[in-house]
N, C-alpha and C positions, 0 to 999 in steps of 0.2 A: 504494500500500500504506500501511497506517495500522496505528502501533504498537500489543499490546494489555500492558501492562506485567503487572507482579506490585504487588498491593496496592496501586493509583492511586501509585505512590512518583514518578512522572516529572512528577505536576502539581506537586509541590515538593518538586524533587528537593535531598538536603542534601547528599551524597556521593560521590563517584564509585559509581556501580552503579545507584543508586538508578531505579527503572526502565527495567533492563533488560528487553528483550524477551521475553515469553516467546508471540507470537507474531504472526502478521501478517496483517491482516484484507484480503484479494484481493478479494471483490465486496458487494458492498453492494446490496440492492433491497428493495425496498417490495412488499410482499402481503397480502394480504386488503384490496382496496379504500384500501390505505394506511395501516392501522391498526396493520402488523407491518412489524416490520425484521430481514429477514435480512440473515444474513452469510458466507461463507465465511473460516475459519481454517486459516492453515497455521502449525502448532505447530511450536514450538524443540524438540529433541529432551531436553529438560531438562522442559520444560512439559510434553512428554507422557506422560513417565514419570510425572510428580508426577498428572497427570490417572489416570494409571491405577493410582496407589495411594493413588486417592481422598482427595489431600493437598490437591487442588481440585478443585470440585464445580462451581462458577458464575460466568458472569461477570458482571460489575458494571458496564455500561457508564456513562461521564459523558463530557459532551461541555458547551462553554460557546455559548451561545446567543447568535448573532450574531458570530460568531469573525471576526478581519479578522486574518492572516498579517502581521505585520509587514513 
């Protein structure tokens, strides 16, 4: 599972909170000959509220290219 925060706040995070979860990405696959990335989400019950009064609309993914895990 793979964090999906609120407003990228967890790639530099200053605070306690600061990317928190607001939901968690289960599967991941490649479609249309690899040109598209899905995802499955399972939303925090906080996220999904805010999703269904259209307090968020989209998500923004970012990822760093060539990432090695400490």
């Amino acid at each position: 599972e793979l964090p999906i925060d609120f407003d990228h706040l967890s790639m530099e995070a200053k605070k306690p909170g600061d990317g928190i979860a607001a939901g968690w990405l289960k599967r991941v696959e490649l479609r249309a000959d690899g040109d598209e990335l899905w995802g499955e989400v399972e939303w925090t019950p906080r996220a999904a509220e805010q999703i269904r009064n259209r307090e968020y609309r989209f998500v923004s993914p970012s990822f760093v290219k060539d990432y090695t895990d400490k």
